[in-house]
N, C-alpha and C positions, 0 to 999 in steps of 0.2 A: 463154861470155861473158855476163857477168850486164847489162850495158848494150850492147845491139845498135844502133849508130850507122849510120846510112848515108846516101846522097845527094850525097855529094863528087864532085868531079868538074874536068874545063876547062870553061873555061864563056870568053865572050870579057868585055870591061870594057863594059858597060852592061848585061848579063846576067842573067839568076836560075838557081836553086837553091831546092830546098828540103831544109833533113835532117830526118831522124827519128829519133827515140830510143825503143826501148823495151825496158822492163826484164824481166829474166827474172821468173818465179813467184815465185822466193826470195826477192826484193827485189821484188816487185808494189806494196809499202805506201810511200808515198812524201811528203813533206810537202811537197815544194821539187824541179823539174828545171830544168837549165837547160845553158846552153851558154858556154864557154869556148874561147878559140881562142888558138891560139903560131903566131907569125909568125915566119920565121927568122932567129935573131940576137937575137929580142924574147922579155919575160916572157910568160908566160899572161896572158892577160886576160879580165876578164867580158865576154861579150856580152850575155846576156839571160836571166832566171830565173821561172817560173813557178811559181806554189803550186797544190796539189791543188785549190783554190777559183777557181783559174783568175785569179789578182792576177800582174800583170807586170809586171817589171822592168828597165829597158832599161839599160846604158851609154850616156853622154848621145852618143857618136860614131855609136849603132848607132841611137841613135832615131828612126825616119821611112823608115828604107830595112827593117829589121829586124822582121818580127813572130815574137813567139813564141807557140804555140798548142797544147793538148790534145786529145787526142779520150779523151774516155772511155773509151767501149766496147771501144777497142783500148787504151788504156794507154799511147798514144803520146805524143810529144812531138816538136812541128814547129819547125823554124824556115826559115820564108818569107825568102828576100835578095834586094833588088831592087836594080837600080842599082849593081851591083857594080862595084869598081872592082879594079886590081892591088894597094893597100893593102890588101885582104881576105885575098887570099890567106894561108893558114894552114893551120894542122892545128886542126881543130876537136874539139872533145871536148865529150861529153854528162857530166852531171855529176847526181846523186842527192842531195837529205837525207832522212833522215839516211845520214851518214855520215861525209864525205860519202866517195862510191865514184864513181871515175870510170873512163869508158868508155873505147875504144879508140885512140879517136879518126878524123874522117874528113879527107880532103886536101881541100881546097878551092884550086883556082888558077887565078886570073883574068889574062886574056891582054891583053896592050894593043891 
C-alpha cells in the first residue's frame, strides 16, 4: 500500500476522529497531501489539502470543524474532525501530488 490511511471509525454525532496518512518510501517526496471523502450516493469531494511548506487548504463546509496538519519527522498527514455530524460520514481517502495517487481509503461513520 503506497498511501497507508487510518483512523476511521463509529464515532457518535458531536464527536471526533482523527486520520493519518502516510506514504510509503517510494513515494516519501511529496508536494501537496490531502484528503478526499465519498458519501454514499455522492461524488468525491475535497475536504482539505496540505503542501510540503505546510499551506492549507479547506473546502469552505469543512472550514472551522476540520484541521489538516503534518508532522515532518514522520511524514504523516492528519486530519483533526471535530463536531462531527451524520453528514460526515463517508469513505475518506488520502490523496498525494504529484500524481496524484490515491490511498485506500478509510470509513468514517457518524451515529445520530
Amino acid at each position: 500500500v503506497q498511501l497507508q490511511a487510518s483512523g476511521g471509525g463509529l464515532v457518535q454525532a458531536g464527536g471526533s476522529l482523527r486520520l493519518s496518512c502516510t506514504p510509503s518510501r517510494s513515494i516519501a517526496n511529496w508536494s501537496r497531501m490531502g484528503w478526499y471523502r465519498q458519501a454514499p450516493g455522492k461524488q468525491r469531494e475535497l475536504v482539505a489539502t496540505i503542501t510540503n511548506f505546510g499551506v492549507a487548504n479547506y473546502a469552505n463546509s469543512m472550514r472551522g470543524r476540520f484541521t489538516i496538519s503534518r508532522d515532518g519527522a514522520k511524514n504523516t498527514i492528519y486530519l483533526q474532525m471535530n463536531h462531527l455530524t451524520p453528514e460526515d460520514t463517508a469513505v475518506y481517502y488520502c490523496i498525494r501530488y504529484p500524481g496524484p495517487l490515491w490511498g485506500q481509503g478509510t470509513l468514517v461513520t457518524v451515529s445520530s
